[in-house]
C-alpha positions in Angstrom: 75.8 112.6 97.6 78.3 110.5 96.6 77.8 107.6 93.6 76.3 104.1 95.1 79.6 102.4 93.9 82.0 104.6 95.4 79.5 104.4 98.5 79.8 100.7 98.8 83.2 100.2 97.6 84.8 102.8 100.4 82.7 101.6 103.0 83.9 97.6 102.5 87.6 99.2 102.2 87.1 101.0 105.5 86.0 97.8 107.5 88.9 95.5 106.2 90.9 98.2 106.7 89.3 98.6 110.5 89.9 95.0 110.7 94.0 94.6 108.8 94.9 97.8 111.0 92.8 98.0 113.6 93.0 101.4 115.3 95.7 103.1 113.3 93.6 104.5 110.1 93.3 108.5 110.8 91.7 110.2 107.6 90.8 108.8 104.5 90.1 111.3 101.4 88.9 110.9 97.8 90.8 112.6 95.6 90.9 111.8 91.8 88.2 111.8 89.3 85.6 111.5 92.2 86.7 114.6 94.1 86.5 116.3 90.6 82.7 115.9 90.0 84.0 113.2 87.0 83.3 110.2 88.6 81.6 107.6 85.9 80.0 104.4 87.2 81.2 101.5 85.9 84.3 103.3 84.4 86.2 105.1 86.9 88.8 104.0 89.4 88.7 105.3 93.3 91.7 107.8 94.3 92.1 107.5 97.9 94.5 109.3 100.4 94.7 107.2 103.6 96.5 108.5 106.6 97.9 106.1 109.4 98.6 107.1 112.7 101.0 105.8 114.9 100.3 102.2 116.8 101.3 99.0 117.2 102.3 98.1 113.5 105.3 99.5 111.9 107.6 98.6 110.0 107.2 95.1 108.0 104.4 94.0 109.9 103.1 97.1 108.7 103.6 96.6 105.5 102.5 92.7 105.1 98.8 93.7 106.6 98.7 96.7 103.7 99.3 94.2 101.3 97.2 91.9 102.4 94.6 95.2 102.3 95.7 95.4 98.5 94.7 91.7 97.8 91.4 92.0 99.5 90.2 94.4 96.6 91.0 91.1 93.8 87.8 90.2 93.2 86.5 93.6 92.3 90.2 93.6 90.3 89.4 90.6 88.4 85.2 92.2 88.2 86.2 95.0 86.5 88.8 93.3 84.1 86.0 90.9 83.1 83.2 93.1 82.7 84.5 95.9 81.2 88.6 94.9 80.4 89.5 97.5 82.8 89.7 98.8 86.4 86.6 100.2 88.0 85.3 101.0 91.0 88.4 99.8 92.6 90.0 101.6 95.7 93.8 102.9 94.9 95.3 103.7 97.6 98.2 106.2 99.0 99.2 105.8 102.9 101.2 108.7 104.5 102.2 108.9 108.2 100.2 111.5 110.1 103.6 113.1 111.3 104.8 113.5 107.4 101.1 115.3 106.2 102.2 119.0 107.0 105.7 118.7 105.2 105.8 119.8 101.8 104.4 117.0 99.5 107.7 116.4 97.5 109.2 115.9 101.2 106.7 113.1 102.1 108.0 109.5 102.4 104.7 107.8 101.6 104.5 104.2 103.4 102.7 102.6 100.4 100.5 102.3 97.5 98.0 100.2 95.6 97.0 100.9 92.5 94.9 98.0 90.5 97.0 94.7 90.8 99.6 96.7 92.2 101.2 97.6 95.0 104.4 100.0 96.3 106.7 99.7 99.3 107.6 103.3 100.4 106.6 104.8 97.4 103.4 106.2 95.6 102.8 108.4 92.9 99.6 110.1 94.1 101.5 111.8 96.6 102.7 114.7 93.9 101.7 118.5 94.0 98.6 117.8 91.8 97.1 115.3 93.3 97.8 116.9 97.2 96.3 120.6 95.0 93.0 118.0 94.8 92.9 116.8 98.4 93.8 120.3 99.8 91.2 122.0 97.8 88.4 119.5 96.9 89.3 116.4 98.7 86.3 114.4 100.5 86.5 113.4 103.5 85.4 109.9 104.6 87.0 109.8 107.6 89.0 112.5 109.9 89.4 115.8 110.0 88.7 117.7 106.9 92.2 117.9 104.7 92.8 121.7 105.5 93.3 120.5 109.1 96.5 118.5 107.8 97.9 121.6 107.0 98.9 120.7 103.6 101.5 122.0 101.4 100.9 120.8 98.0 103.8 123.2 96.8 102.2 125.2 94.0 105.2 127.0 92.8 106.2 123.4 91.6 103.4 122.7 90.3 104.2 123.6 86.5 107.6 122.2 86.8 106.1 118.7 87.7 103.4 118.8 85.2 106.3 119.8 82.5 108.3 116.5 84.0 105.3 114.4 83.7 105.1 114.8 80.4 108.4 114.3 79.3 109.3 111.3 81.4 105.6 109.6 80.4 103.2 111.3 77.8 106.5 111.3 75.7 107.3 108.0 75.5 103.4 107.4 75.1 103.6 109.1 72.0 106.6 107.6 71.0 104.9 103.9 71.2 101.5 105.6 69.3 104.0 106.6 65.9 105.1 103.4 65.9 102.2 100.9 66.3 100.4 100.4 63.3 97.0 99.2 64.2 94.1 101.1 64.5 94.4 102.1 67.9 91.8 101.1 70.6 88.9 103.8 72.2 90.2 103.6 75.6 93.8 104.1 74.6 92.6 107.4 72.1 90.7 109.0 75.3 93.6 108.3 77.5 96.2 110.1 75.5 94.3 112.3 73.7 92.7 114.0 77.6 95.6 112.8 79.3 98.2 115.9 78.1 95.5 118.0 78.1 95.0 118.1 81.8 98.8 118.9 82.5 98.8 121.2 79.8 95.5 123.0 81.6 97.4 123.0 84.5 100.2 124.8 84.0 98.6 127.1 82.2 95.9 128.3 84.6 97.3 126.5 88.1 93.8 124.5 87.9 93.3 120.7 88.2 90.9 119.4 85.7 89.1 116.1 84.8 89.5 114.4 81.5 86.5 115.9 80.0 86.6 119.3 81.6 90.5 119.2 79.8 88.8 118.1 76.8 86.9 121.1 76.6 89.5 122.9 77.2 91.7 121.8 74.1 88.7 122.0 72.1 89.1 126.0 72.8 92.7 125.9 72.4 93.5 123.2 69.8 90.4 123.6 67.5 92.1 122.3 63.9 92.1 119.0 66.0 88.5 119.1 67.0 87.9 116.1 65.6 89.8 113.9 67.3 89.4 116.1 70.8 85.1 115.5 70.2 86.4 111.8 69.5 87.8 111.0 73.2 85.1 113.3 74.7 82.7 110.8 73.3 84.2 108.1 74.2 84.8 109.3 77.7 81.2 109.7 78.1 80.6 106.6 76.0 78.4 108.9 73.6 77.6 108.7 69.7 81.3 108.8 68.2 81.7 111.4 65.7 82.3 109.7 61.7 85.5 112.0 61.7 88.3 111.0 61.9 87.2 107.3 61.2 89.0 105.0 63.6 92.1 103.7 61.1 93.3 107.5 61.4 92.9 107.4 65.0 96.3 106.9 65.8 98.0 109.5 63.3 94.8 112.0 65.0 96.0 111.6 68.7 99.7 111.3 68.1 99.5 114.5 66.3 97.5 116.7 68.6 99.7 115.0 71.5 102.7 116.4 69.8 101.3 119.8 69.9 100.1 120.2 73.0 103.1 118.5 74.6 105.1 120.4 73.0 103.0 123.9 73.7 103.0 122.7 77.7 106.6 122.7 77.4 107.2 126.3 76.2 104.5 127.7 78.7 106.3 125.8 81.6 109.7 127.7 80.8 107.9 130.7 80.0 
């Protein structure tokens, strides 16, 4: 079954949705952390996959009533930004066309996004080969057909390459701001960069899609001169007892260093 807030949270979604673009929503899917078995009340976002048949809107008109779809999830924006100083329980959204869900998923125009206080024109980063390995393998179905019935191609023989990408065009320049700061750095950011790599890393090396703590695991097995740090943002993740070591002021030189190595050890195994 799924969690109570996900539960209400897709459900209210679904009826303004019903109500923004009445007749035209096809399929909706969790993906993400949800879809994993890793969803934490009171922590985690929602990933959604929403696909829009064809109808009356198109176009602009289109687009203003999925915006105004975005700003009906502000006040549980602004809930979980008060409460906890960071998104939860909030629906982020990828639309697709029904007509583009067969093509391969680098080929898909997507017709929008939301993601937090966000939202995307014709663009969405969701739509990628990991997260459309999620839906096709694990994804939930809340409304629709099942996902296999989309006949999905999530591309899998790109799948290292994008991960590889990924973590040169972001986790690099993540680790680039974490040398240079020089305050002790904060327990959301040390789980966030710390897991982060590790997933992509996991992924090209065994093809799998894993959550944060399930990656954590992972580089525990792999990485285990930086156990102490890896146990660190595992603990945090789970919003456990924190380990003594490392204490938090060598946080930062902790998670920039074992973010070095595994970047740099995903990189080899992606040209590999």
């Amino acid at each position: 079954m799924l969690p109570r807030e996900v539960r209400t949270a897709t459900a209210a979604y679904l009826r303004t949705a019903d109500r923004l673009v009445p007749g035209q929503l096809d399929g909706c899917y969790l993906v993400g952390s949800t879809a994993l078995g890793a969803y934490r009340a009171g922590r985690s976002d929602i990933d959604l996959i929403a696909v829009l048949g064809p109808g009356p809107l198109a176009g602009a008109p289109l687009l203003r009533r999925l915006r105004a779809l975005h700003l009906s999830q502000a006040p549980r924006v602004l809930t979980g930004a008060v409460r906890a100083r960071g998104l939860h329980a909030t629906c982020n959204v990828a639309f697709v066309a029904a007509d583009q869900m067969s093509r391969p998923v680098s080929a898909i125009e997507p017709v929008a996004s939301h993601n937090g206080h966000e939202f995307f024109s014709r663009a969405a980063f969701d739509v990628n080969p990991v997260m459309w390995r999620v839906l096709a393998e694990r994804g939930i179905t809340l409304r629709g057909p099942a996902a296999r019935a989309w006949e999905l191609d999530p591309e899998p023989t790109t799948l290292a390459a994008w991960n590889a990408d990924n973590l040169t065009r972001y986790w690099q320049a993540q680790l680039d701001r974490i040398r240079a700061g020089r305050s002790p750095l904060r327990p959301q950011a040390v789980e966030w960069n710390v897991l982060g790599p590790l997933r992509l890393h996991a992924t090209i090396a065994t093809g799998h899609v894993l959550s944060k703590d399930e990656a954590g695991a992972y580089g525990q097995q792999l990485f285990g001169d930086h156990s102490g740090i890896l146990a660190t943002a595992r603990a945090l993740l789970a919003a456990g007892t924190v380990p003594a070591q490392p204490q938090r002021e060598h946080w930062r030189q902790a998670t920039a260093e074992v973010m070095d190595r595994v970047i740099a050890d995903a990189k080899t195994l992606a040209v590999g």
